[in-house]
C-alpha positions in Angstrom: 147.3 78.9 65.8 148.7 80.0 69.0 148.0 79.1 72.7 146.3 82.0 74.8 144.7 80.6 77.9 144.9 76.9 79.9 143.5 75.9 82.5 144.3 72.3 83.7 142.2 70.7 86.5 143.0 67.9 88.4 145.6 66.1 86.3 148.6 64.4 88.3 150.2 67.0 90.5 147.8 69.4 89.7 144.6 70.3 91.1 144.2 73.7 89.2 146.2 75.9 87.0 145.0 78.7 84.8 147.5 80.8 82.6 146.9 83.7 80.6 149.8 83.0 77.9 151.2 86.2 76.3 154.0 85.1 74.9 155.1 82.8 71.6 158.5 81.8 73.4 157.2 80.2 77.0 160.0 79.0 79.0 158.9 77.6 82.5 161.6 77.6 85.3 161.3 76.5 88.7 162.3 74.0 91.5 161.3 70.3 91.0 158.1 68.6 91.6 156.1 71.9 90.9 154.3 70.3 87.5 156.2 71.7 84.8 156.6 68.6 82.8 152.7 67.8 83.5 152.0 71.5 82.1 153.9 70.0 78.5 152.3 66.6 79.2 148.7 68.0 79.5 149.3 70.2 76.4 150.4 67.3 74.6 147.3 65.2 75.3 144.8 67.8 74.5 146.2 69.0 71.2 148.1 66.4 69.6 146.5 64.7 66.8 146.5 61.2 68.9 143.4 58.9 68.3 143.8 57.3 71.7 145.9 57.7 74.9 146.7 55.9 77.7 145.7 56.8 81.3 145.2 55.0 84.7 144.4 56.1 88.2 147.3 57.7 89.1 147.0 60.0 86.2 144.0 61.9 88.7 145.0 64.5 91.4 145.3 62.3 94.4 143.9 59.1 92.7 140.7 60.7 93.4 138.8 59.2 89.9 135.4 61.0 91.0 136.9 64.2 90.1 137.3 63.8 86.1 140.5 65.1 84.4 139.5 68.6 82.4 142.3 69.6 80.2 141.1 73.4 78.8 143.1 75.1 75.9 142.0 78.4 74.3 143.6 79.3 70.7 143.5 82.4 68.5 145.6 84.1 65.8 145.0 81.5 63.4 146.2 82.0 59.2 142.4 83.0 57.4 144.1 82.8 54.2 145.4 78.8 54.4 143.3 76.4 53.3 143.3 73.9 55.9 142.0 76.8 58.0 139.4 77.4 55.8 138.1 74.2 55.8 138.5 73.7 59.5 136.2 76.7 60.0 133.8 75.4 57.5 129.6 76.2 58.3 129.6 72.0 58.5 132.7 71.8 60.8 133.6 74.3 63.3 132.7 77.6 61.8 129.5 78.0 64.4 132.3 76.2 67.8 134.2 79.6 67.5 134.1 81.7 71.0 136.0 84.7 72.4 139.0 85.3 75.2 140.2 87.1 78.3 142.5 86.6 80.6 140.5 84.6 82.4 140.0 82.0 80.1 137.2 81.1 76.9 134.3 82.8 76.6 130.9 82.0 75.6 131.3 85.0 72.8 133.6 87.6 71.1 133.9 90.4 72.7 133.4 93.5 70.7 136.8 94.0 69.2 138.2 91.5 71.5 139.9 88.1 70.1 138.2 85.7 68.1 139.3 82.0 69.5 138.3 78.3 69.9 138.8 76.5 72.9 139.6 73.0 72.9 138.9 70.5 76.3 139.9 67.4 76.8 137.6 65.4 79.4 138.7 61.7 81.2 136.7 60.7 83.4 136.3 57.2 85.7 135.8 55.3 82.4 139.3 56.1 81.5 138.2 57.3 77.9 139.1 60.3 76.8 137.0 62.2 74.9 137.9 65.9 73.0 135.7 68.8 72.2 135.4 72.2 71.3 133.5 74.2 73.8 132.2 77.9 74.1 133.2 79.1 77.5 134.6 77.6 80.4 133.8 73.9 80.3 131.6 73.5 83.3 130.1 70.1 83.3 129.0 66.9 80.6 125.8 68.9 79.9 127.3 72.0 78.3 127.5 72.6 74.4 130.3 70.2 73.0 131.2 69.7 69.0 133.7 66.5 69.2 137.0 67.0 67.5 139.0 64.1 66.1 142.6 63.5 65.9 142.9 64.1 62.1 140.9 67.6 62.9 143.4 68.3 65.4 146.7 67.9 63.7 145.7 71.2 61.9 146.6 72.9 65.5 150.8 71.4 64.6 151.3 70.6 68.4 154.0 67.9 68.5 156.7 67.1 71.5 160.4 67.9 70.3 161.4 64.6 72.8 164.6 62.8 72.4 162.9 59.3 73.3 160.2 60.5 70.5 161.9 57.7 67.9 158.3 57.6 66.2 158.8 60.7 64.9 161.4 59.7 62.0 158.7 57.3 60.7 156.3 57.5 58.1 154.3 56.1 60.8 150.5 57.1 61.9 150.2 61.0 62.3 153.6 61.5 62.9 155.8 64.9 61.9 156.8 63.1 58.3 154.0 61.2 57.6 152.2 65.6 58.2 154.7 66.7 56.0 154.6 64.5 53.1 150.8 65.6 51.6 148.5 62.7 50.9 150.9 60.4 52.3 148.5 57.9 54.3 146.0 56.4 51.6 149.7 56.5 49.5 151.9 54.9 52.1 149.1 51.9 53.4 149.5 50.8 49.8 153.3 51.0 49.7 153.7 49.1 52.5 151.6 46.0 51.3 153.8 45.7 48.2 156.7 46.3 50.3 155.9 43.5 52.1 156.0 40.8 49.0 159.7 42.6 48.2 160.8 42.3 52.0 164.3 41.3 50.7 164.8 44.0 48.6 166.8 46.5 50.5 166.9 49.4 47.8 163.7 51.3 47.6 164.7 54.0 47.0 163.6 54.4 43.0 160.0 52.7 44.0 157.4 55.1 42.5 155.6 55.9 46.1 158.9 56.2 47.9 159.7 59.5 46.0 157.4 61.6 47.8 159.3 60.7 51.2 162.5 61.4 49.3 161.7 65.0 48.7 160.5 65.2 52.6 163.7 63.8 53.7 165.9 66.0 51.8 164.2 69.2 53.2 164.6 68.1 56.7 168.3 67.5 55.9 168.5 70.8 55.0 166.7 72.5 57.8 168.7 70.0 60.4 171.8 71.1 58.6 170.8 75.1 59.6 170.0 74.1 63.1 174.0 72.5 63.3 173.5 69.0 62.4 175.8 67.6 59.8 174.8 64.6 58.1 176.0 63.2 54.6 172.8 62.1 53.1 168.6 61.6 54.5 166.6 59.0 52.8 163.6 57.1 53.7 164.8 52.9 53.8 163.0 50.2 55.6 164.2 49.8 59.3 165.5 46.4 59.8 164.6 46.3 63.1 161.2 46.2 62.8 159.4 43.0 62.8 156.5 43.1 60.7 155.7 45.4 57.9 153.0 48.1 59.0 152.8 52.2 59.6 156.4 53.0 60.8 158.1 50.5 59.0 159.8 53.4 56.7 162.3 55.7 58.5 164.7 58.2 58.0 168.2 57.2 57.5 171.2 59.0 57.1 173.2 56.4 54.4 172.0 53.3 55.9 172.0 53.7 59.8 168.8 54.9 61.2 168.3 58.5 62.6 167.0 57.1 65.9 170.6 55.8 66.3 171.9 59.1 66.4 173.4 60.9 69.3 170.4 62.6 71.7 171.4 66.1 71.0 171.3 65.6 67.0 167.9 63.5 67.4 166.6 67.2 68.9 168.2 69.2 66.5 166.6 66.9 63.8 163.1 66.6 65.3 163.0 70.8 65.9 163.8 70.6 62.3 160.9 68.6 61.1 158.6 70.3 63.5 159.8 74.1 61.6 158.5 72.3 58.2 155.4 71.4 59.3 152.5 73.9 58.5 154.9 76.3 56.5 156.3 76.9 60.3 152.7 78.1 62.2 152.5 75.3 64.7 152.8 74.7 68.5 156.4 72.8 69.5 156.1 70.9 73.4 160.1 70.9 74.2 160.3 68.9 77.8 164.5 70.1 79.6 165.3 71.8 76.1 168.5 71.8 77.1 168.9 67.7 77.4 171.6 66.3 75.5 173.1 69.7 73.9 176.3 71.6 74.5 176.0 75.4 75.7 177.2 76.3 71.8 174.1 74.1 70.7 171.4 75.5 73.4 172.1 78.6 71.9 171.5 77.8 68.6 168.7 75.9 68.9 166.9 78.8 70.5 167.8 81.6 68.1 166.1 79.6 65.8 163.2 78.9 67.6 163.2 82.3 68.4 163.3 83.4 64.7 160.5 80.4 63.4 156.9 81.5 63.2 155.8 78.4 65.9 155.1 79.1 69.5 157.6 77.2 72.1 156.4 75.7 75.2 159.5 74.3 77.3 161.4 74.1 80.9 164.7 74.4 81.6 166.8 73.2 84.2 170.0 74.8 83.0 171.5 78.5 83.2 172.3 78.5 79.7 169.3 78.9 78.6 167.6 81.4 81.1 170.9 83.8 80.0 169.5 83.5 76.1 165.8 84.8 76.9 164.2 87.9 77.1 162.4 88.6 80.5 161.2 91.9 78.5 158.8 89.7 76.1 157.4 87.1 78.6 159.5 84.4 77.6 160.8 83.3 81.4 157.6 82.0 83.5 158.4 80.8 86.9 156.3 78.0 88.5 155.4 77.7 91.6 152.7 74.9 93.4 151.7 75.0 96.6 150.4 72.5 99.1 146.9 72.3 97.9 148.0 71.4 94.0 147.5 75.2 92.9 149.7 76.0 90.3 150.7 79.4 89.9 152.9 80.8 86.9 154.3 84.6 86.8 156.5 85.8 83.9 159.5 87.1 85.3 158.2 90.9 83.7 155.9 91.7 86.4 159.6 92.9 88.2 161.1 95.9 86.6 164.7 95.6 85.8 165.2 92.0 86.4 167.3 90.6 83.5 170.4 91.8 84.4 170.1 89.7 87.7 168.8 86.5 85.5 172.2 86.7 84.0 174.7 87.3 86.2 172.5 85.0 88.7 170.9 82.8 86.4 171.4 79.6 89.0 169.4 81.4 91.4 165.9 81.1 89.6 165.9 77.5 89.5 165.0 76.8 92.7 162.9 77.9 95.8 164.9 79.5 98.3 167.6 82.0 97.3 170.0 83.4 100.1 171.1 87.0 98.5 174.6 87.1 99.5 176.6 90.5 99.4 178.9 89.4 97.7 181.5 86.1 96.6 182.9 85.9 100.7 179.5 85.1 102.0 179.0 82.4 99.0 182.0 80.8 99.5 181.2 80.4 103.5 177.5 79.5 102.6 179.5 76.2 100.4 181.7 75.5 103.4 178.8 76.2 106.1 177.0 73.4 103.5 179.5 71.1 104.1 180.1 70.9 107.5 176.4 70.4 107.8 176.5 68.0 105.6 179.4 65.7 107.5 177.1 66.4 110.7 174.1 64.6 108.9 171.8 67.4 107.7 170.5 67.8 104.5 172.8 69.1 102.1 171.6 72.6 100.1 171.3 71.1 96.7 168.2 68.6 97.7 166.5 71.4 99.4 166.4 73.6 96.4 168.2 76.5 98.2 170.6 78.8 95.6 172.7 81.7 96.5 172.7 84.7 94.4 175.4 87.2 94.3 174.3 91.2 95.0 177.8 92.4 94.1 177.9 94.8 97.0 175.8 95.9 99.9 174.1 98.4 97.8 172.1 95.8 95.8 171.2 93.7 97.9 167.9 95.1 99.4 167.0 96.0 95.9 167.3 92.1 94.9 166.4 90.5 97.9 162.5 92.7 97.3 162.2 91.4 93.5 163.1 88.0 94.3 160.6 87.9 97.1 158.3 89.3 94.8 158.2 86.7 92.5 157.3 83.8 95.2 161.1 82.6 96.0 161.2 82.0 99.6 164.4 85.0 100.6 166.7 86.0 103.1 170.0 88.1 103.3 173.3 87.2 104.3 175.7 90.3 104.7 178.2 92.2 106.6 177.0 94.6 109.1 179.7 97.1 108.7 178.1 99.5 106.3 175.8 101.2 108.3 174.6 104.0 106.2 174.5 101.8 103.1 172.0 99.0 104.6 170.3 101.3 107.3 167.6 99.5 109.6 164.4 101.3 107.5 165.8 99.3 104.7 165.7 95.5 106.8 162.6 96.8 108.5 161.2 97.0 104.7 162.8 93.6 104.0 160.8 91.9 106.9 157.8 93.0 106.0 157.7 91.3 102.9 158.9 88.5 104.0 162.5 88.3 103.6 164.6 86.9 106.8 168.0 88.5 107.4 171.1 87.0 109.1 174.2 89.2 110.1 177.1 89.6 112.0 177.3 91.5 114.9 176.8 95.5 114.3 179.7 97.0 112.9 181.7 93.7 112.2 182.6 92.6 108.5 182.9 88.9 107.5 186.7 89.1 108.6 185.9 91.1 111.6 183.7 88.6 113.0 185.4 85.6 112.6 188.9 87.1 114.0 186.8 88.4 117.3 185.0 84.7 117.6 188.4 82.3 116.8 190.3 81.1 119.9 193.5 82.7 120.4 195.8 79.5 120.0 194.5 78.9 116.9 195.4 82.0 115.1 198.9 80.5 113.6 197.4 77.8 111.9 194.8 79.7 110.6 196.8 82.5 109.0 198.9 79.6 107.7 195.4 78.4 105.7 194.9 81.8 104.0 198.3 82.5 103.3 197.8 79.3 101.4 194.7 80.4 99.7 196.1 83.7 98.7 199.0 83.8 96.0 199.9 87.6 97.0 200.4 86.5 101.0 203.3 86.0 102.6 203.8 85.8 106.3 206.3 88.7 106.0 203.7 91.2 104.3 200.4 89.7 106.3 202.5 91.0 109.5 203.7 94.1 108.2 200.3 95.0 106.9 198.8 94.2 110.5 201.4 96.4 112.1 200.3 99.6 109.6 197.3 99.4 112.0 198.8 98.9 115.3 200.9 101.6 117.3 204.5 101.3 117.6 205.1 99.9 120.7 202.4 97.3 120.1 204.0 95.7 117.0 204.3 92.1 116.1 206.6 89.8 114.9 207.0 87.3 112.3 206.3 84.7 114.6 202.3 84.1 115.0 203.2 82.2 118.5 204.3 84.4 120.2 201.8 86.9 120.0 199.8 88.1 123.1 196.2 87.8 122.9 194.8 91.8 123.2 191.3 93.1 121.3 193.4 95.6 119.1 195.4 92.5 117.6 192.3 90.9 117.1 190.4 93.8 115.0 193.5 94.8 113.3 193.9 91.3 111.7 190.0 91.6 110.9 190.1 95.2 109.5 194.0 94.6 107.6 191.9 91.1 106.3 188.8 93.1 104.6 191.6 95.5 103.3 194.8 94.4 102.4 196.3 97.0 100.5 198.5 95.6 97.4 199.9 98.4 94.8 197.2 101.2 96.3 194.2 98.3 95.6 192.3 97.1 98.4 192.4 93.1 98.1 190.9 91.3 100.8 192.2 87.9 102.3 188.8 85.6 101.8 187.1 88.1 99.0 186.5 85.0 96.4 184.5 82.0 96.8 187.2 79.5 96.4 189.2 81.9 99.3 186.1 82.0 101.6 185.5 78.4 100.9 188.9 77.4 101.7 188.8 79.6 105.1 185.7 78.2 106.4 186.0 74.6 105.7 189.0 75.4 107.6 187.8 77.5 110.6 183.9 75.9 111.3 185.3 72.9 113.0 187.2 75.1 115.1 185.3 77.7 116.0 183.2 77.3 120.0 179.7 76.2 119.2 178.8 79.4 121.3 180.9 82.1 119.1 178.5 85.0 117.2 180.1 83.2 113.9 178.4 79.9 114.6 175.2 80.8 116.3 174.0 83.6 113.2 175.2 80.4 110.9 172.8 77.8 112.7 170.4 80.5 112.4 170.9 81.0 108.3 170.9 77.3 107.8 168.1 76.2 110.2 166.2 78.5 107.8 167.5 76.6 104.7 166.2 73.2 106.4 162.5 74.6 107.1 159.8 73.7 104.6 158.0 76.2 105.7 
């Protein structure tokens, strides 16, 4: 079966969510404490085959307990030719619970030549006991129709959580992945286990008549871990000596003798997405909380070409640019999340903007958080990570805990183009450019940028970068800072910085090699800001600051030293008072 519609209401962080899902590979990106774990956690609790769970107060929106826990999810596209189906949807069982879907949610009824679905709720109320049903339609209130569906009904539905901590999972334990992939296995293993008990000291079990079964499980999970990059010599089922008394769980997979729960994090991942591709020949619903946790960039992109490949639907976030650069924006597979003040949760698949995977690979960093600063280009990065920490030595909040990313345009000509898609999908934008390309970023296109809501923060009109900050430095501390990029930059030397100054000066106003004794004058000033933007090497323009590490270097440098007063300074207050407003 797979996941269409859920609508979660008033669970943890969340006072109400509704998502139309449209995709089998779900991805959910966004900055923290916006409920994307709870979204996994709630589909977890509603669909997993688990006879009992756990809750307290704090588990309602707000601790408010009047307000019960309602935990809506809609399936369709089931297999009618699998048996376990078939029974499911038997006249007795749930053949007469079956209802019908939109995009809003469950309906009462089919729709002629619309989906055919069943819509599962989960209900906790006060009384902390939680209690599962199938409903027609949007589950309302207590009275409405219900049908109760137990756990062993529900493991048909496959949901499990691929979870690194999920140690359970490689035991023949109650409704876990193995003991669902080894057929009959409960009435089978209960028995094992009391004979087990009277041969305790025994520690080869591996010929014992109801241990074969698991044998046969465990070899075909060594096999599928072995495709998804996991090496290991030999799988068998063994009695874990760590356990204490003999009971569900007690048999666990082992490669040779040492228990798979002692293997490395990334492996135990690999191994559990394994399992989960066996059970239900593949058609099942995988929970995968930070899918990147514990796996190398070579791994994360393994994992999800399989995934990708399996028949099972994928629910998972992400935290790490490695894995928004392996999905497909095209297909629905990157959601972003967003919660407001309130406890709505909204989620937008990154597809409702045209033409936006190229910018969630080159800028991948970007979407994971909730401001984005579109930068021109690398010099306005690297001064945005030195203006970052010289605010941060004076005491203000430092960029990375206010969820604030810069994304690189590459070039004036993108950047009104990214700045409107970006805003467009709920990130909180502004710009950060030169204002020397007039024609290229005219003022009908920042007019059109502040009216959807993206702030803009310039120099002064007609300056670059380099422009600016040689108008705005004080004169005696020139030397020292052409010293600091001639440091920066491997092809400067003071001899060809001086020469390339004086292509742009007249004769008579020429400099010398000596920085000190310059005369102050306005033409010195813009020629070093027009020869630093433009430096020309072998006929190729190469600017003194044009990389982040350069720009970096050149404002750490020059913000301590620039007057509080100085254009440079004031727009840069301006950009970052904007960074450190929630609003």
């Amino acid at each position: 079966m797979k996941i269409r519609h859920i609508e979660i209401r008033n669970f943890r962080g969340i006072k109400h969510l509704q998502w139309y899902v449209q995709s089998d590979f779900n991805c959910i990106i966004g900055p923290g404490d916006t409920c994307k774990s709870t979204i996994l956690t709630a589909l977890d609790y509603a669909l997993s085959p688990r006879i009992s769970l756990y809750c307290d107060d704090s588990d309602f929106y707000n601790q408010n307990i009047d307000e019960e826990i309602i935990i809506q999810v809609t399936l369709t596209d089931w297999d009618e030719g699998s048996s376990e189906i078939q029974s499911f949807f038997r006249e007795h069982k749930f053949g007469q619970s079956k209802c019908g879907l939109n995009k809003h949610g469950s309906l009462p009824e089919p729709e002629e030549n619309g989906p055919v679905a069943i819509s599962i709720s989960l209900r906790i109320d006060k009384t902390l006991e939680p209690k599962w049903s199938l409903v027609q339609g949007r589950d309302e209130s207590q009275e409405q129709d219900r049908r109760p569906i137990y756990a062993s009904d529900r493991a048909i539905l496959g949901a499990n959580r691929i979870d690194i901590s999920s140690d359970s999972n490689f035991t023949w334990g109650r409704n876990t992945v193995l003991t669902r992939l080894s057929e009959d296995s409960q009435t089978r293993l209960s028995g094992l286990l009391s004979e087990l008990t009277r041969e305790i000291r025994q520690s080869d079990i591996s010929e014992h008549q109801g241990i074969v079964e698991c044998q046969s499980v465990a070899s075909s999970v060594q096999l599928e871990s072995q495709n998804m990059g996991v090496r290991l010599d030999s799988l068998s089922p063994q009695i874990d000596v760590q356990k204490q008394s003999i009971k569900a769980g007690a048999i666990s997979l082992h490669e040779g003798v040492v228990p798979i729960r002692n293997k490395g994090s990334g492996s135990k991942k690999l191994i559990s997405s394994a399992m989960q591709m066996k059970l239900h020949n593949g058609n099942n619903i995988a929970l995968a909380d930070e899918i990147e946790l514990g796996l190398e960039p070579h791994r994360i992109r393994g994992l999800i070409y399989k995934l990708k490949n399996a028949k099972q639907q994928i629910f998972t976030t992400t935290h790490s640019p490695v894995v928004l650069r392996e999905l497909n924006v095209a297909t629905n597979e990157l959601i972003v999340c967003k919660r407001d003040r309130d406890g709505i949760v909204y989620l937008e698949s990154l597809n409702t903007v045209p033409d936006i995977q190229g910018a969630v690979r080159s800028n991948a960093e970007a979407f994971l958080g909730s401001k984005i600063v579109v930068c021109e280009g690398p010099t306005e990065i690297g001064c945005l990570r030195a203006l970052d920490e010289f605010s941060f030595n004076e005491e203000d909040a430092p960029v990375w805990s206010l969820a604030t990313c810069y994304f690189n345009a590459g070039g004036i000509n993108n950047v009104k183009d990214a700045a409107l898609k970006l805003a467009s999908l709920g990130y909180k934008t502004a710009v950060f450019c030169d204002n020397d390309a007039l024609d290229d970023f005219q003022e009908t296109d920042k007019q059109e940028l502040i009216k959807n809501g993206v702030s803009i923060f310039q120099w002064e009109k007609g300056n670059s970068t380099e422009d600016q900050i040689f108008k705005d430095i004080s004169w005696d501390h020139i030397p020292a800072f052409l010293n600091r990029i001639i440091e920066l930059r491997d092809f400067l030397e003071l001899e060809n910085l001086v020469s390339a100054v004086n292509d742009r000066l007249p004769t008579e106003n020429r400099l010398t090699n000596n920085p000190e004794e310059w005369e102050e004058s306005p033409a010195i000033r813009a020629a070093l800001g027009k020869t630093a933007h433009k430096h020309k090497v072998n006929n190729k323009d190469k600017g003194w600051i044009k990389r982040p590490n350069c720009a970096w270097g050149t404002f750490a440098f020059l913000l301590p030293l620039l007057p509080a007063n100085s254009y440079t300074r004031t727009e840069l207050k301006s950009l970052w008072d904007w960074i450190q407003n929630d609003g």
